[in-house]
N, C-alpha and C positions, 0 to 999 in steps of 0.2 A: 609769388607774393608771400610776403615776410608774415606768421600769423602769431595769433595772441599763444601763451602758453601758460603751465604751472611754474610756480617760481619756488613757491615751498606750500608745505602741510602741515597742519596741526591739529592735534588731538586734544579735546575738551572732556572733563565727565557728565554726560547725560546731555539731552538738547539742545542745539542752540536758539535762543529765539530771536536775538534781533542781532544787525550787526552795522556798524556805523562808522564811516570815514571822518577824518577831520586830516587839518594840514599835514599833521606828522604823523600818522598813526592811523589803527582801526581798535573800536571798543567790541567785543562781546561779550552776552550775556548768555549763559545757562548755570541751569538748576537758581540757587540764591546767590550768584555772583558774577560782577563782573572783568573784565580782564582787559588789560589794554596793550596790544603790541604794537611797536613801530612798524614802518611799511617794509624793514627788509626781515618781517617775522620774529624780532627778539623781544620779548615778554618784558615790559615795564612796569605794570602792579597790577593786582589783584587785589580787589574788594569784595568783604562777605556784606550784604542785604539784607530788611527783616523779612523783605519775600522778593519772591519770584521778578524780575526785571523783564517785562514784555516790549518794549519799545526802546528804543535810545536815538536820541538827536543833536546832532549836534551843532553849534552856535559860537564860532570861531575856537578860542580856551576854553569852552565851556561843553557839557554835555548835560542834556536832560532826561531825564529818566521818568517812565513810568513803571510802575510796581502796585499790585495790592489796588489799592482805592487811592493813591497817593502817586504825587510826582516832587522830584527832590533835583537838585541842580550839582553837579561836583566840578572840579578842577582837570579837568582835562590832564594836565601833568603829572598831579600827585595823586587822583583818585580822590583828594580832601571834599567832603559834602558843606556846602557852604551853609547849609540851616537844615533845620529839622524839617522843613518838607511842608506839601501842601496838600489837601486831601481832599475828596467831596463824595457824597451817599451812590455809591456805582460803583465808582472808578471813573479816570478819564479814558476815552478811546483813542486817540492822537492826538499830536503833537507833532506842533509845525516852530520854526525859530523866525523870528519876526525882522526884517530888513533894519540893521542898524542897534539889534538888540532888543534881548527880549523874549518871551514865551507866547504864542497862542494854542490852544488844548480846549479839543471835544470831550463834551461827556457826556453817557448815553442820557439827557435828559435832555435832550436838544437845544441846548446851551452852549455856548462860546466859552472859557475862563482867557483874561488877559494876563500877564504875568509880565516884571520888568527882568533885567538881565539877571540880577540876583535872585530870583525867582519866587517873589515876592506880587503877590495880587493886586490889582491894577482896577478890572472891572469884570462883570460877567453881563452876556447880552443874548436874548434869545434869536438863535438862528434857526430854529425847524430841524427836521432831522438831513443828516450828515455823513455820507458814506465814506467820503475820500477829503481830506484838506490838499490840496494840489496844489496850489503853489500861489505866488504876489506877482501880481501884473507890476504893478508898481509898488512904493512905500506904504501906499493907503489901502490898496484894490486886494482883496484874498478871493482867489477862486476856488470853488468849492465844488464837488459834485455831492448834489441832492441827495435825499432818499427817494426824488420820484426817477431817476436815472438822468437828470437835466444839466448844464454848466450852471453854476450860478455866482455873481460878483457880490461880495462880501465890502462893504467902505468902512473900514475899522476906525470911524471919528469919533468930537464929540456925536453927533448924531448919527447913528449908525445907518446904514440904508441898505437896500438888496436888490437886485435883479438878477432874473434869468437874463442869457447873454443870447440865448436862443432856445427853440421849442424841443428840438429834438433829444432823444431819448437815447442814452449812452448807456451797454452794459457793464463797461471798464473803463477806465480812465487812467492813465500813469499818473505820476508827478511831472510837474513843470518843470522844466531842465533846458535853459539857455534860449528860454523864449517860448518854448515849442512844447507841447505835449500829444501825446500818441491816445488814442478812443476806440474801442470794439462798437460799430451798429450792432441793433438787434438783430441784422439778418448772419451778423458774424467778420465782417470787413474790420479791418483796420487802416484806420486814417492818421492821419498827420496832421497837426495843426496851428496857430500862432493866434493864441486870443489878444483880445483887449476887453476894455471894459464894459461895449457893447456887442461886440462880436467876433470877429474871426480879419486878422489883416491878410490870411493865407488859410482854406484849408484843403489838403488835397489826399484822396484814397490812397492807401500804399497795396495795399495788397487783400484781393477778393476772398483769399482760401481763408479758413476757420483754422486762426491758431491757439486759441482757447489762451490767451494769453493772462500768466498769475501774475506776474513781477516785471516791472521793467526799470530799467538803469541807463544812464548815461553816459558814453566817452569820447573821445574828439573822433571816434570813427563812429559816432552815431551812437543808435539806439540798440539795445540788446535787450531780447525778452526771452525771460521765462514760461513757459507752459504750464500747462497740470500735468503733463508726465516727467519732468525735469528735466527738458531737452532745453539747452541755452543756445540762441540763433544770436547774430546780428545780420538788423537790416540790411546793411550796405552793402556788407562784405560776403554776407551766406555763413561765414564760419560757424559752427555748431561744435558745441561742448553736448553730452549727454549722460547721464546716472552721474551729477555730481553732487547734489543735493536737492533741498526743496526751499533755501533762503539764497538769494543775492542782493550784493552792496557795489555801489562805485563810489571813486572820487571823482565822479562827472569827465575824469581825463586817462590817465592812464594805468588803473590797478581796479580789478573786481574779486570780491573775494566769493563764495559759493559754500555753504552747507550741507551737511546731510545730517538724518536724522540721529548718527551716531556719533554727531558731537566732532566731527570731522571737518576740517575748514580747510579749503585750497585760496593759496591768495593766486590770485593770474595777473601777468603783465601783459601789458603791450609787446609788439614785433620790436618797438627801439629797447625797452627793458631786457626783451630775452635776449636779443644782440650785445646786450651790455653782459649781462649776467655770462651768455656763452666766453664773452671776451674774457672776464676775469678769471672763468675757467681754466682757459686756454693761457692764459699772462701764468697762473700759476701754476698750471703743469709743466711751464714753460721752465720756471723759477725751480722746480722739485729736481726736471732733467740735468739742469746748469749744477746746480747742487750735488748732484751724484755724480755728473762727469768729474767734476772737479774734484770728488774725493778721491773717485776711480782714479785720476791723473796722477795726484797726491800720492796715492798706495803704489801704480806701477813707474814710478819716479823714484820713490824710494827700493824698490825691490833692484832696481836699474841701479839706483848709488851702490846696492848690499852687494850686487854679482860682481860690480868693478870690483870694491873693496877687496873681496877674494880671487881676481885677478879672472873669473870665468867672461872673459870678455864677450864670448859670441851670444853669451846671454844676454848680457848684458847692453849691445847694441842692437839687440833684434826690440828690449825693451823699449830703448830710448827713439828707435824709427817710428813704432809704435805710437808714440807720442807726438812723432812730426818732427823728431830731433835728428837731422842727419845728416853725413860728411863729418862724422866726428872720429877723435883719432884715440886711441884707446891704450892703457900700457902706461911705461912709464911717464910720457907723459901727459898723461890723468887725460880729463877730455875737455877737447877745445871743439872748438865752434869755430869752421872755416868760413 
């Protein structure tokens, strides 16, 4: 079986703190600035910040930023900040992109802020305190994990409403990722599961053992999680990454990229990416060898015309067989091809 691998590496100065996919590209953030390379690692701008960039999300062209006490919205393409930014007594905690456009952002005073795509203020609504924003059941529905460890459905209308979806007590929770999200019990299990807006359409245990899981990500081969020691597993597959860093990102499909504290970023492909990437290898080591035969040929072709010219024939036809040129008749008159 064909497995995930490194595709390239890159070196940042000082931390990385967040890192984020969109269509074409991944953004990161360290020290006061952020950077944005396409997905085969070549560097298309860099931004300096009044402070530190702790989170980034992204929302089709659009990227949203927290920093400081403030969140500010840019262009995706050009790095361009579309306004001066939005700010509230704390800071906000996360930041989630709203189906169809738009901002939704915790802040540690157990409030909602609504934001439109421009990144402009909308409403604020008290939600109680807020560990995890996880993901939209639907357009209306935000699921949220609690501060008491619970699932709980958020209805972002005029009238806002809330329920717990159930009683039980989760010590982790991922993000929502094509339906389904993953939860640690308190005895240490990890589950699987497909909410809706009052409960669960599927949930099923995945596995008994205690994987202490920090981060998890999504790809079409499933679910991939982080630990506290920075060993990177996927469910499905077992494959394991280990000492690569301590932040991961995906595009929910086929590229995950990994941190380490020293500002070090691997992006990883999929089994079809490295196949590709091996192929273009091999196409152009192909292309270097063609190239050099051919000049080879070039030089001992000419060396072959030089020895005729002075008449050292038997040089001169051991050159030319050499070549594949043979049956040929040498002397006065010159050489022919029988």
């Amino acid at each position: 079986m064909q497995k995930w691998g490194i595709l390239s590496s890159h070196n940042f100065d000082g931390v990385i703190t967040s890192i984020e996919f969109n269509i074409s590209g991944i953004a990161i953030s360290n020290n006061k600035k952020i950077h944005y390379l396409d997905l085969q690692g070549n560097r298309q701008w860099s931004i300096q910040m009044p402070f530190k960039p702790y989170q980034i999300k992204c929302n089709g062209k659009l990227f949203g930023i927290l920093m400081g006490n403030g969140f500010i919205v840019i262009n995706s393409e050009t790095g361009e900040q579309l306004h001066e930014g939005r700010s509230t007594q704390g800071g906000f905690s996360q930041i989630i992109n709203r189906p169809g456009g738009g901002w939704v952002l915790s802040d540690r005073h157990e409030q909602l802020h609504l934001f439109n795509e421009q990144g402009y203020g909308i409403k604020r609504l008290f939600s109680g305190k807020i560990r995890k924003l996880i993901g939209w059941i639907d357009r209306e529905h935000l699921l949220v994990h609690d501060g008491d460890g619970t699932l709980r459905c958020v209805r972002l209308m005029a009238q806002t409403t809330q329920r717990q979806i159930e009683e039980k007590v989760w010590s982790w929770a991922s993000k929502l990722e094509n339906g389904e999200l993953l939860m640690q019990s308190l005895e240490g299990e990890i589950w699987k599961g497909k909410p809706n807006t009052n409960g669960w359409d599927e949930l099923n245990q995945v596995t008994d053992k205690c994987l202490e899981p920090l981060i998890s990500v999504y790809s079409h081969e499933g679910w991939w999680i982080m630990n506290m020691e920075s060993k990177v597993f996927n469910l499905k597959t077992n494959q394991e990454f280990e000492n690569l860093g301590h932040l991961i990102a995906s595009n929910s499909k086929d590229f995950l990229a990994v941190a380490n504290n020293k500002g070090l970023l691997r992006i990883i492909g999929s089994p079809e990416l490295i196949k590709e990437k091996n192929d273009e290898i091999s196409f152009e080591h192909e292309k270097i060898k063609y190239s050099l035969n051919s000049e080879n040929r070039q030089n001992t072709f000419r060396l072959a015309k030089n020895a005729e010219a002075i008449n050292d024939y038997d040089n001169a036809k051991k050159l030319y067989e050499s070549l594949g040129i043979e049956n040929i008749k040498l002397g006065s008159e010159g050489m022919k091809n029988e």
